[in-house]
C-alpha positions as CSV (number, residue, x, y, z in Angstrom):
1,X,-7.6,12.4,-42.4
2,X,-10.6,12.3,-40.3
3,X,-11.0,14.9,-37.0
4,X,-13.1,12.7,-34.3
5,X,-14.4,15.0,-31.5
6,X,-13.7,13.2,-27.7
7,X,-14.8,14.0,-24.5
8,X,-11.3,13.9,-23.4
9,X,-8.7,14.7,-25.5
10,X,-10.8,17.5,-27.4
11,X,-10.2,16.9,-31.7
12,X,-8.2,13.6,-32.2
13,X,-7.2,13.3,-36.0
14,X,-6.9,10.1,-37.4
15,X,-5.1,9.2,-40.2
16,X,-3.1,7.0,-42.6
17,X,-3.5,3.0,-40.9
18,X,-5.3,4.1,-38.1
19,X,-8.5,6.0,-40.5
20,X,-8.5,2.7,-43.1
21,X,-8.8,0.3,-39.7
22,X,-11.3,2.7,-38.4
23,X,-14.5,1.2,-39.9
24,X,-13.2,-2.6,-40.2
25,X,-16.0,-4.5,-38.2
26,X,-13.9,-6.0,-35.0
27,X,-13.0,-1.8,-34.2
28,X,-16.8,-0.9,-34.7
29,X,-17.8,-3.5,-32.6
30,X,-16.2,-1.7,-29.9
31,X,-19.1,0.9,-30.1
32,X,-21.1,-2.1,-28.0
33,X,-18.5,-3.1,-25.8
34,X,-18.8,-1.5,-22.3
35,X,-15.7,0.1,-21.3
36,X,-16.3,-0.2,-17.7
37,X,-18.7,-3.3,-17.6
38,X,-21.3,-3.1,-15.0
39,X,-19.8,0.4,-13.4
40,X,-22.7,2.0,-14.6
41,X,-25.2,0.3,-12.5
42,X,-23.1,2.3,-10.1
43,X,-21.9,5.4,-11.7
44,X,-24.9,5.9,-14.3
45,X,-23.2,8.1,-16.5
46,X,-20.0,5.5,-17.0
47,X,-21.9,4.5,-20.5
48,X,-18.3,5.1,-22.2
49,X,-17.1,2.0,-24.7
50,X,-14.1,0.5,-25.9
51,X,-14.0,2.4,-29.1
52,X,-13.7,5.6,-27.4
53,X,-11.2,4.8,-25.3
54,X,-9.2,3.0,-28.4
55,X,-9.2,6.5,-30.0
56,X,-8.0,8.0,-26.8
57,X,-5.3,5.4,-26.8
58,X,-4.8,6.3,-30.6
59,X,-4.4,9.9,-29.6
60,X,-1.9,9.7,-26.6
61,X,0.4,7.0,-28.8
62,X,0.6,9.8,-31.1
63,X,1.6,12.1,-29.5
64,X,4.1,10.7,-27.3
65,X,5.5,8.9,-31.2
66,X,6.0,12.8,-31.4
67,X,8.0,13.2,-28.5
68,X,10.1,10.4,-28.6
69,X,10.3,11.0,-32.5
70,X,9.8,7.6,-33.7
71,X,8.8,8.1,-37.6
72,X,8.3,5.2,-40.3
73,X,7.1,2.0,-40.3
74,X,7.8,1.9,-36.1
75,X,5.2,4.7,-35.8
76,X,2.9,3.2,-38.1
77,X,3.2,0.1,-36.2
78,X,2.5,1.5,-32.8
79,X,-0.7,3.7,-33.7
80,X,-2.4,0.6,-35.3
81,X,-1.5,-1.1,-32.5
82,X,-3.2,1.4,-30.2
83,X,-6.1,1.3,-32.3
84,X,-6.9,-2.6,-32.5
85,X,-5.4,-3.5,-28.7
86,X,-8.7,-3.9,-27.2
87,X,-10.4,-5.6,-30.3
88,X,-10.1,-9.1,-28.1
89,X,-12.5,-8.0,-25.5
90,X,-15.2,-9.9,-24.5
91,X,-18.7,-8.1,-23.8
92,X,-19.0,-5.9,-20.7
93,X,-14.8,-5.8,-21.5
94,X,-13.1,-7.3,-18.2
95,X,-16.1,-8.5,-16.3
96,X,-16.2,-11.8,-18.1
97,X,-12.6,-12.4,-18.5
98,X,-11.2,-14.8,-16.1
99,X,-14.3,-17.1,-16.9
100,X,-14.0,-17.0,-20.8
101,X,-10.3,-17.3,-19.7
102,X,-10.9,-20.6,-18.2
103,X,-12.9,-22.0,-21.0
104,X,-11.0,-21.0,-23.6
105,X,-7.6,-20.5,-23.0
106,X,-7.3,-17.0,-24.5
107,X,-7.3,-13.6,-22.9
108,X,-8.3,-10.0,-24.3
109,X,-4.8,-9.1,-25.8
110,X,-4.9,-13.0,-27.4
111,X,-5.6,-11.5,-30.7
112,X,-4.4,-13.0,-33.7
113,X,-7.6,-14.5,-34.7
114,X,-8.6,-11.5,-35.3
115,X,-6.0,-9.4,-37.0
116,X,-8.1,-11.6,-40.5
117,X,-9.0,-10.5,-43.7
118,X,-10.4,-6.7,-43.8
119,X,-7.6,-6.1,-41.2
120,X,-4.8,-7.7,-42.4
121,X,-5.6,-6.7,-45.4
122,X,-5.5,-3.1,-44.5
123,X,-2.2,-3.5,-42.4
124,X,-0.9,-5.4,-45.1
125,X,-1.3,-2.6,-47.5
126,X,0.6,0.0,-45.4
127,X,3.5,-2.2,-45.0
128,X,2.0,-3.7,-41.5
129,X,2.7,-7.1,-40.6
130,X,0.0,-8.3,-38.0
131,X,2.3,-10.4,-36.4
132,X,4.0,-7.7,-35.1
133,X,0.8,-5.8,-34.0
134,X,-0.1,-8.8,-32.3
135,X,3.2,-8.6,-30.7
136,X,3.0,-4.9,-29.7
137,X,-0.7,-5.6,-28.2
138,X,0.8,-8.0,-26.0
139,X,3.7,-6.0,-24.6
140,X,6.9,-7.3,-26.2
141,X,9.6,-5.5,-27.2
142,X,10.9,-2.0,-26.7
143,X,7.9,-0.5,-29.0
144,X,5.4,-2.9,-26.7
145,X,5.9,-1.0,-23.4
146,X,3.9,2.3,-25.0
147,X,0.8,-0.2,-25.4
148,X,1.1,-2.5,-22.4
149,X,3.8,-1.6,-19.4
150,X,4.1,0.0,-16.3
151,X,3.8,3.5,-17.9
152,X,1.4,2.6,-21.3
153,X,-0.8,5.1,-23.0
154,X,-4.0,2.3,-22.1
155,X,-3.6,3.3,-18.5
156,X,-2.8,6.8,-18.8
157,X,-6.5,7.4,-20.8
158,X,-8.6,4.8,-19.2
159,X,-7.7,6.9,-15.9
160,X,-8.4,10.0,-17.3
161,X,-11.8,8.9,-19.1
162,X,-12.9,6.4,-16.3
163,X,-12.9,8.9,-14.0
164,X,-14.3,11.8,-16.7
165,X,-17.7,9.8,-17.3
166,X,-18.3,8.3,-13.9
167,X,-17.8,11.9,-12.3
168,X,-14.6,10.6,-9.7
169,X,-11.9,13.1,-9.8
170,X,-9.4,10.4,-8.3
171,X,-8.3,9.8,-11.7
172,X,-7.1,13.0,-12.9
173,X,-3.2,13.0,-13.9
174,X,-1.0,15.7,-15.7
175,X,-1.1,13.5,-18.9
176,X,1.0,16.3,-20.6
177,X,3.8,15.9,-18.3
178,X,4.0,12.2,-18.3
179,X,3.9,11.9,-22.4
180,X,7.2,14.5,-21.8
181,X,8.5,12.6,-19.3
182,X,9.2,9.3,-21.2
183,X,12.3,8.4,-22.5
184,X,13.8,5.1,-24.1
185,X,16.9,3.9,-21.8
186,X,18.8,0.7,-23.0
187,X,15.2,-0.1,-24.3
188,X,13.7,-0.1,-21.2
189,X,10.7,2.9,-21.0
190,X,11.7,5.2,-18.0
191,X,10.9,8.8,-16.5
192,X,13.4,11.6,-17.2
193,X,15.4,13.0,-13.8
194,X,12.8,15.0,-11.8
195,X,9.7,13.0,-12.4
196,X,9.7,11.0,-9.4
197,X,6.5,12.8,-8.4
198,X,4.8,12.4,-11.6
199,X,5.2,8.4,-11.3
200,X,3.6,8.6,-8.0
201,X,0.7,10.5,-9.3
202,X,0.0,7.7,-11.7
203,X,-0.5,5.5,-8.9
204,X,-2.4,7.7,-6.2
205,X,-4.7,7.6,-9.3
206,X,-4.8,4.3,-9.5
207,X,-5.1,3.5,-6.5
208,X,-8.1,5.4,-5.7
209,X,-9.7,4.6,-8.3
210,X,-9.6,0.9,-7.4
211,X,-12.2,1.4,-4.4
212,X,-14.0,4.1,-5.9
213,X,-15.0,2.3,-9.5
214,X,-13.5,-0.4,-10.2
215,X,-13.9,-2.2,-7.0
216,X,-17.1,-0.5,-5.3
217,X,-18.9,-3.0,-4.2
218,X,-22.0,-2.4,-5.8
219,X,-19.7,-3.0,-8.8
220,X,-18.6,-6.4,-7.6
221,X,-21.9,-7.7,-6.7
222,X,-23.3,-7.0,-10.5
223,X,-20.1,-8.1,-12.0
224,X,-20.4,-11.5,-9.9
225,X,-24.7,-11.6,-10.9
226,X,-23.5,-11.0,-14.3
227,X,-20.7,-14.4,-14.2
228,X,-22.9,-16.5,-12.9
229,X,-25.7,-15.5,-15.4
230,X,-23.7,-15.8,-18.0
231,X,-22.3,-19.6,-16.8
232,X,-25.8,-20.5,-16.3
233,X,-25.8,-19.6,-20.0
234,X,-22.3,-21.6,-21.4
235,X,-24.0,-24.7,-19.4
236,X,-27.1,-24.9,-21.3
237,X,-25.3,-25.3,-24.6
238,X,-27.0,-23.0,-26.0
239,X,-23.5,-21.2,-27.2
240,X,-20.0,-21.5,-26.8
241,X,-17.5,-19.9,-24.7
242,X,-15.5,-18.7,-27.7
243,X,-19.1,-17.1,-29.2
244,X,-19.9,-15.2,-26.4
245,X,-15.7,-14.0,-26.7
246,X,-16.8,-12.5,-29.7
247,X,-20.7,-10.8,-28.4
248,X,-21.1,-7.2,-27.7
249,X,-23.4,-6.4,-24.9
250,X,-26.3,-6.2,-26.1
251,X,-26.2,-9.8,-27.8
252,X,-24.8,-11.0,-24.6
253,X,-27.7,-9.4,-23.3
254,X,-30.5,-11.1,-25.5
255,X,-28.7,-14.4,-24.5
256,X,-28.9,-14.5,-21.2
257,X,-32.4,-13.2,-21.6
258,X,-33.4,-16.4,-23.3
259,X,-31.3,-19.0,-21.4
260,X,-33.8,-20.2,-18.7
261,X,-30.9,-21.0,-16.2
262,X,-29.8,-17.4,-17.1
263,X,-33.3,-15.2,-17.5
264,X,-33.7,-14.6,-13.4
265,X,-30.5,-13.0,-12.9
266,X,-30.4,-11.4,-16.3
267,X,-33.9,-9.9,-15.0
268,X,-32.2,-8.7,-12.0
269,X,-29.7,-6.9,-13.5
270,X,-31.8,-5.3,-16.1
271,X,-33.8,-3.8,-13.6
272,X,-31.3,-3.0,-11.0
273,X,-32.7,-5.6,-8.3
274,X,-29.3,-6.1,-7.1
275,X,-27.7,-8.8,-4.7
276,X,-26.9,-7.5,-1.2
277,X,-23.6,-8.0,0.8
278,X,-24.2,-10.8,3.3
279,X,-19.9,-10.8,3.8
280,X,-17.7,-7.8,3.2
281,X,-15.0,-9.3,5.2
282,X,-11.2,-7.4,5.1
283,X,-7.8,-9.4,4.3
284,X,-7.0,-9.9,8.0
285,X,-10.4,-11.6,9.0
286,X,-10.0,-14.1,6.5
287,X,-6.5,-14.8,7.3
288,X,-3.9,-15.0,5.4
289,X,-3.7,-18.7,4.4
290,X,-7.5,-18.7,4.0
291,X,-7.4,-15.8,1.6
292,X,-4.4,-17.0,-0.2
293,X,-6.6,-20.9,-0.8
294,X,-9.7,-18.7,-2.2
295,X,-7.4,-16.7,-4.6
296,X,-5.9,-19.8,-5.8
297,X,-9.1,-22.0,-6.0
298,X,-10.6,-22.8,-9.2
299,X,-14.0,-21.3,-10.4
300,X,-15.3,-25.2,-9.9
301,X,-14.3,-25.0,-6.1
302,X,-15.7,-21.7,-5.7
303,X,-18.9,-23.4,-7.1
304,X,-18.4,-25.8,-4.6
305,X,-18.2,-23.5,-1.6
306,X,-21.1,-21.1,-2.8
307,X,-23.7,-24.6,-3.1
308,X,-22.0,-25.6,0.5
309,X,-23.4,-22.2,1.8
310,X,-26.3,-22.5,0.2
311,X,-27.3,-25.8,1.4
312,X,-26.5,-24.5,5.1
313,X,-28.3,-21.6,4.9
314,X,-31.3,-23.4,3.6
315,X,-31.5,-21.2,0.3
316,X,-31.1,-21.9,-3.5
317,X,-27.5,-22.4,-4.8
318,X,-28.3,-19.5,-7.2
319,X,-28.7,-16.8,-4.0
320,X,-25.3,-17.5,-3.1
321,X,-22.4,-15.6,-4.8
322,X,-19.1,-15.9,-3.3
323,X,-16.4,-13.0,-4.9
324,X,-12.8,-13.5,-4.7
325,X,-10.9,-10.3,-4.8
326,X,-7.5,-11.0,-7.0
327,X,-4.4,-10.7,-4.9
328,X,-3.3,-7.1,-3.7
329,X,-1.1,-5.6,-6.2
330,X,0.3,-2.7,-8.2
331,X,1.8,-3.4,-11.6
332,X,2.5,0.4,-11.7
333,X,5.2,0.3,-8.9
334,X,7.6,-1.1,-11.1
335,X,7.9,1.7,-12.8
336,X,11.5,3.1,-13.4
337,X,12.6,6.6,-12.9
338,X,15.8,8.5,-13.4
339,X,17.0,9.9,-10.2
340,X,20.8,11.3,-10.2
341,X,21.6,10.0,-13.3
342,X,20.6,6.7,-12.5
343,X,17.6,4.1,-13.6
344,X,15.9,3.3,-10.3
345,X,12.8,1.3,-9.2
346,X,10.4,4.0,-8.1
347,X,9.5,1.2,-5.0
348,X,13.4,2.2,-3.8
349,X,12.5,6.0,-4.1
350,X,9.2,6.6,-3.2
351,X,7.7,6.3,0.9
352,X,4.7,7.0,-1.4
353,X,4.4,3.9,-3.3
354,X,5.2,2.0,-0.4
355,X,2.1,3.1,1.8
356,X,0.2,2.6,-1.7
357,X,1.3,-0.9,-1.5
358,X,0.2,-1.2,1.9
359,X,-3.5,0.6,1.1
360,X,-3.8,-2.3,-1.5
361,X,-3.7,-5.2,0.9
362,X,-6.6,-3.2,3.4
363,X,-8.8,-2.5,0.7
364,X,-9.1,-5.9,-0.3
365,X,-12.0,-7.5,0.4
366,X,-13.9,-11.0,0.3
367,X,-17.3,-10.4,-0.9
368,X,-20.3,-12.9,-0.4
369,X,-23.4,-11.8,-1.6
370,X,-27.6,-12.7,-1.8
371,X,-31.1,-11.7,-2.1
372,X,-31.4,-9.0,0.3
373,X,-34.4,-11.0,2.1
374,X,-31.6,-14.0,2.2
375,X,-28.1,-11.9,3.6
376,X,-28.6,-12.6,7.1
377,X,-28.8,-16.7,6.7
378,X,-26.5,-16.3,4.0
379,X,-24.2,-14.2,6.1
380,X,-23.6,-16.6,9.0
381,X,-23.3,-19.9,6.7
382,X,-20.7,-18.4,4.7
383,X,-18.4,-17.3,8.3
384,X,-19.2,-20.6,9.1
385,X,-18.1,-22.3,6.0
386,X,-15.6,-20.1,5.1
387,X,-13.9,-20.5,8.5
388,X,-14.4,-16.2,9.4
389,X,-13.8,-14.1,12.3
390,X,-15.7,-11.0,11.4
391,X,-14.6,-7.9,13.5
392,X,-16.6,-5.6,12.1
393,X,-20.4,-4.5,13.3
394,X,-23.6,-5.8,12.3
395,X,-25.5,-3.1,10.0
396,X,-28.6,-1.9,10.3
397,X,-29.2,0.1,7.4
398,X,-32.2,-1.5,5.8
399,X,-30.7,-1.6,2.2
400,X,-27.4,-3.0,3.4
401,X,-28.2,-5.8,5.3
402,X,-25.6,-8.5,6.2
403,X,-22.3,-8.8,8.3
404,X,-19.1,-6.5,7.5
405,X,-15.6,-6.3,8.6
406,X,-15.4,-2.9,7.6
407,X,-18.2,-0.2,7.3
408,X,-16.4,2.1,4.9
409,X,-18.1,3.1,1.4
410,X,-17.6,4.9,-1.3
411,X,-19.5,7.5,-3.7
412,X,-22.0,5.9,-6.5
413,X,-25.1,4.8,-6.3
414,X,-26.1,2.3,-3.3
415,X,-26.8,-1.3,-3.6
């Protein structure tokens, strides 16, 4: 056994599977991955990684194997599974994503080429079969939901430990009585009678959390510097998309700081000369069949519109980042709760979740972003191009320069 100390869960003791997997290179790499990407550009002290947040995983799917008393080769199973479901990440974890995504084919829980060798050979040899690891990482089955549904130990640390490190308390759930909560129901993973209120906390987390980290906007704009740096970087050949897959940070990092396509925004980023917001424009001044074409469009017809801006703004196609906010939504509603002896839909049962629902389609936002000596040009191309009708007031503030629909902000450092 081996006693970890974590900035969350206090002592988490590893054992069995779980302690031989510890050391294997893919879960070490994990150390370099960035849990929360660029976040801490924003939040300075939000320098936690994916390993940490694997062991928190490890701990909670322990404990809550307790509860539900799931013993033997199902147990052993799960907590492996816990340990190794973020191995897939790419560096600065969900930043790159959807553009490794579209090169590639594969996503972070795509993660059989990895379950090789040392691995397999360690899951092998406590009576593992990777195949079914693979499978629990990705959801299936009745085991699956405690690593990746509506009411998974991922999401029940990441909120705790996201909002721990950047210093947010919007994040802070009664993980206790959730893991006590949960109960198996014709296979389906449900909350016991009473615990309406407790699903609804997982989601007031969420949901603040999404405007407050994960989509500040600071956050955006160095997530969108650090796409494009790293396209400039897949177009010059100098590596692949299924290389920089497998990068940490920091040789993501080194890359980009030697790809001459790549260099001035890898620059930028290193030393915190951010983009500014030239749009910040809400769901309704885009309209709704507007927004729904730049959800849907590809990256190339993003690239398209952002060198369409460019050119009518009389600026260089690099100094124009356009940022597509994915639809509203809120996997976490479909939870299912017990209420009078029946499995409900906590949508049907909760004025709470609906309002949540609601908050998620105003906080979205359409970002288009610049130099901050280019926001204003910048600014009226892109309502021009992008057919706008900003509501919102110009800004004045000589760090935020550019045109809004909505003047609302939230904590973290500016930008």
């Amino acid at each position: 056994m081996i006693t970890i100390k974590d900035s969350v869960h206090d002592h988490i003791e590893v054992e069995g599977v779980a302690a031989a997997l510890l050391d294997t290179p893919p879960v070490q790499r994990l150390r370099r991955v960035s849990q929360l990407g660029t976040a801490s550009l924003v939040y300075p002290s939000a320098n936690h990684t994916r390993f940490e947040h694997s062991l928190g995983v490890y701990a909670l799917a322990t404990r809550v194997l307790d509860h539900l008393d799931i013993r033997g080769e199902d147990a052993k199973t799960v907590r492996a599974a816990a340990l190794l479901h973020d191995i897939g990440h790419a560096p600065y974890s969900h930043t790159l994503e959807d553009l490794l995504y579209h090169r590639t084919g594969r996503q972070h829980d795509d993660v059989e080429d990895l379950l090789t060798g040392d691995v397999a050979d360690i899951l092998l040899a406590h009576d593992i079969e990777p195949d079914r690891v693979v499978g629990l990482i990705a959801g299936d089955g009745r085991l699956g939901q405690l690593i990746a549904g509506e009411l998974d130990v991922d999401r029940m640390d990441y909120l705790v430990r996201d909002a721990h490190h950047t210093g947010v308390p919007y994040g802070t759930i009664d993980i206790e009585r959730l893991l006590r909560a949960l109960r198996f129901v014709d296979g389906n993973l449900v909350l016991a009678e009473g615990n309406v209120q407790t699903a609804e906390s997982l989601l007031v987390a969420r949901a603040l959390m999404n405007p407050t980290v994960y989509n500040h906007h600071v956050t955006r704009i160095t997530k969108r510097m650090l796409q494009r740096a790293t396209e400039r970087l897949l177009e010059s050949g100098a590596v692949s998309a299924e290389t920089v897959a497998r990068m940490d940070d920091p040789a993501l990092q080194v890359a980009l700081r030697e790809a001459e396509g790549a260099a001035p925004l890898a620059r930028r980023l290193a030393d915190r000369r951010l983009y500014k917001r030239a749009i910040w424009a809400e769901y309704g001044d885009v309209g709704q069949d507007r927004a729904g074409e730049l959800i849907e469009a590809t990256p190339e017809t993003i690239r398209d519109t952002e060198a369409t801006i460019a050119e009518r703004a009389g600026v260089e196609v690099d100094q124009v980042l356009v940022d597509v906010q994915d639809p509203p939504s809120m996997q976490e509603s479909t939870t299912r709760v017990i209420v009078n002896g029946e499995i409900r839909r906590l949508p049907a049962q909760s004025t709470v979740v609906r309002a949540l629902e609601q908050a998620q389609r105003e906080q979205w936002r359409l970002g288009v972003y610049a130099p901050e000596a280019r926001t204003e040009a910048v600014g009226r191309a892109a309502e021009a191009v992008l057919g706008l009708k900003i509501t919102g007031s110009r800004i004045t503030e000589t760090d935020s320069p550019g045109r809004y629909a909505s003047l609302t902000d939230f904590g973290g450092d500016s930008a």
